[in-house]
Backbone as CSV, one residue per row, in Angstrom:
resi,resn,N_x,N_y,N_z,CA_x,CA_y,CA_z,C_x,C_y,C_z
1,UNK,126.740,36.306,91.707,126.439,35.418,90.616,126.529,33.960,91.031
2,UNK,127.473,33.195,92.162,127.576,32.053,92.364,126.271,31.572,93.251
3,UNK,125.378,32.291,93.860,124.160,32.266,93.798,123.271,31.545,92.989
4,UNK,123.174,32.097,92.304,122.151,31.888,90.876,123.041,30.852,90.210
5,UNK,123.845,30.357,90.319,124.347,29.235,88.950,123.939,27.585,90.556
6,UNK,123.569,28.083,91.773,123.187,27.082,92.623,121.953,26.661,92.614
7,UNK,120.909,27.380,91.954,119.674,27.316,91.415,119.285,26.106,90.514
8,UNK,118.131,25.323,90.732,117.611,24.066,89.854,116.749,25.098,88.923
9,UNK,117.006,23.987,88.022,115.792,24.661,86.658,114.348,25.096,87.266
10,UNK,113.799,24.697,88.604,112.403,25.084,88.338,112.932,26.903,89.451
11,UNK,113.748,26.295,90.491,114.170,28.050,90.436,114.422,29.035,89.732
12,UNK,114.681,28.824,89.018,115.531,29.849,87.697,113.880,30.236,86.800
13,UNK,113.242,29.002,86.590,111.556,29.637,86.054,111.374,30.571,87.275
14,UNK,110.956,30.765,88.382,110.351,31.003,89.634,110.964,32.436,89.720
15,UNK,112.250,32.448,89.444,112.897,33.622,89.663,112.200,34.602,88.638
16,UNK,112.473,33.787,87.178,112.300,34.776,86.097,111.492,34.804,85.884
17,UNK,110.020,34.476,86.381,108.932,34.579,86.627,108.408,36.216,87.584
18,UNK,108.991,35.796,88.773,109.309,37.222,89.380,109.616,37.986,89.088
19,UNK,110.539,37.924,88.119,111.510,39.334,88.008,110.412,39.939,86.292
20,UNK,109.420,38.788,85.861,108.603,39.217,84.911,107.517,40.158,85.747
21,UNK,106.897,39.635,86.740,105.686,40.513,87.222,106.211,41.664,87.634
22,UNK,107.183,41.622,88.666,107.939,43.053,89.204,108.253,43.965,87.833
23,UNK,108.727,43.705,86.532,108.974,44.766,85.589,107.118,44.911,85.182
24,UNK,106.598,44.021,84.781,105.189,44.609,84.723,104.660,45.521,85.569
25,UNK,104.426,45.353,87.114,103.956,45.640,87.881,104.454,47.847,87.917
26,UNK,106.282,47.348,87.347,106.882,48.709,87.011,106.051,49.814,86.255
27,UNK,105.963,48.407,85.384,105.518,49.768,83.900,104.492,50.069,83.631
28,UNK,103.007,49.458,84.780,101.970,50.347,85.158,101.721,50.810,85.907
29,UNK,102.868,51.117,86.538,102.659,52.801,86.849,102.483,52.523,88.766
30,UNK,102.450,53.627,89.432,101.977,53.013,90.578,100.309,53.356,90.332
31,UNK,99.628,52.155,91.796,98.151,51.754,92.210,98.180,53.414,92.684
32,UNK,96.709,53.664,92.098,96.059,54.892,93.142,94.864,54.579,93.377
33,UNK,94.771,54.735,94.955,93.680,54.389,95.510,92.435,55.288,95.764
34,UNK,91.567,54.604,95.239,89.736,55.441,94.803,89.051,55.412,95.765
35,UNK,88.261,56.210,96.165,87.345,56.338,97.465,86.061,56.249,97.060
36,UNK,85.003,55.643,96.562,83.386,55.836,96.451,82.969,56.197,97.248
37,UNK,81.971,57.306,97.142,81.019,58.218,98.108,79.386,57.853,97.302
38,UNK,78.790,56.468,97.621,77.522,56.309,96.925,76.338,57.394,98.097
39,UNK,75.564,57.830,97.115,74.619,58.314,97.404,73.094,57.625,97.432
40,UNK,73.128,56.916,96.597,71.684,56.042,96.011,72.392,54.696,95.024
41,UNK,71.728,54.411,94.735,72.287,53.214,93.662,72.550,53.839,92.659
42,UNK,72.004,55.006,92.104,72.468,55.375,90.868,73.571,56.422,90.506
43,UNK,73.870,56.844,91.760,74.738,57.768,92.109,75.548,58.170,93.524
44,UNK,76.959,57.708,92.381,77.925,57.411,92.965,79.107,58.469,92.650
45,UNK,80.434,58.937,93.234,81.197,59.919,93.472,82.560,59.096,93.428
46,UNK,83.542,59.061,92.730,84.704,58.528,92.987,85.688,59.898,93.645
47,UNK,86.849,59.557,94.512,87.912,60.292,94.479,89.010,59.648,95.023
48,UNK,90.066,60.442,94.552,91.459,60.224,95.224,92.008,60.239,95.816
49,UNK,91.851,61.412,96.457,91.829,62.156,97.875,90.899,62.070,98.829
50,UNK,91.553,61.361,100.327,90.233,60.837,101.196,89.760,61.888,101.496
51,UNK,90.219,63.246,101.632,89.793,64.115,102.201,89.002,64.785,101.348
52,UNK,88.495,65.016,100.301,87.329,65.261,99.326,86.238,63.994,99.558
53,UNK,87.079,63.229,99.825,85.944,61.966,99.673,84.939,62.050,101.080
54,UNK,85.204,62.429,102.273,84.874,62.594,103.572,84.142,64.019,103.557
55,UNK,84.434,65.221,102.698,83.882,66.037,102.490,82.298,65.613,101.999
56,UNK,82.579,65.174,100.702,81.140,64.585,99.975,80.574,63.708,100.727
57,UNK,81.298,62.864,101.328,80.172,62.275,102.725,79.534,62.587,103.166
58,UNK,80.228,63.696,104.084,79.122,64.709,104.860,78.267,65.607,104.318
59,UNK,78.578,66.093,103.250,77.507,66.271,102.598,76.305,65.987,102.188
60,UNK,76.517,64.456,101.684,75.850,63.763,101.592,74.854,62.989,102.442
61,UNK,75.234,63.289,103.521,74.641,62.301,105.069,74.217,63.512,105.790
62,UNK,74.137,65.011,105.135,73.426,65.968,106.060,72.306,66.623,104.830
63,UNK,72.763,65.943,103.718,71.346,65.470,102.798,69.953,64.702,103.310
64,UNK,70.900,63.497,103.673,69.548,62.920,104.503,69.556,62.463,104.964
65,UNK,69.867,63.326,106.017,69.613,63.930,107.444,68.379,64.189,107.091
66,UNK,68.296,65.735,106.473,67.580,66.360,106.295,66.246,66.168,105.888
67,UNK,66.252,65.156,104.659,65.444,64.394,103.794,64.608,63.688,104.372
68,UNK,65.019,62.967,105.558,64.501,62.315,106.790,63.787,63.036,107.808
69,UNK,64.379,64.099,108.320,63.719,64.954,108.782,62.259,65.375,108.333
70,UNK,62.026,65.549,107.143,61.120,65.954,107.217,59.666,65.513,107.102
């Protein structure tokens, strides 16, 4: 506590400023990170898991492959 009573007024904003975003930052939740797998402009694939997402890739890129091919 003898810490914090060594603090100037614009520390004490700065702090409790911090200690505002960190409880926000708490109470939504943790970040989960999205993978887009676009196919065309109009169609697009989200996931969560990179490893679905790398699946539909290849899928997608032995689409056309193919498409090209011919």
């Amino acid at each position: 506590m003898s810490n914090i009573d060594k603090l100037n007024d614009h520390e004490l904003v700065d702090l409790k400023n911090a200690i505002e975003r960190e409880l926000k930052r708490r109470a939504d939740g943790p970040k989960v990170t999205t993978y887009y797998v676009v196919s065309c402009i109009t169609d697009s694939q989200n996931f969560t898991d990179l490893d679905c997402a790398l699946r539909c890739l290849k899928s997608v890129t032995e689409d056309l492959m193919e498409w090209v091919a011919e």
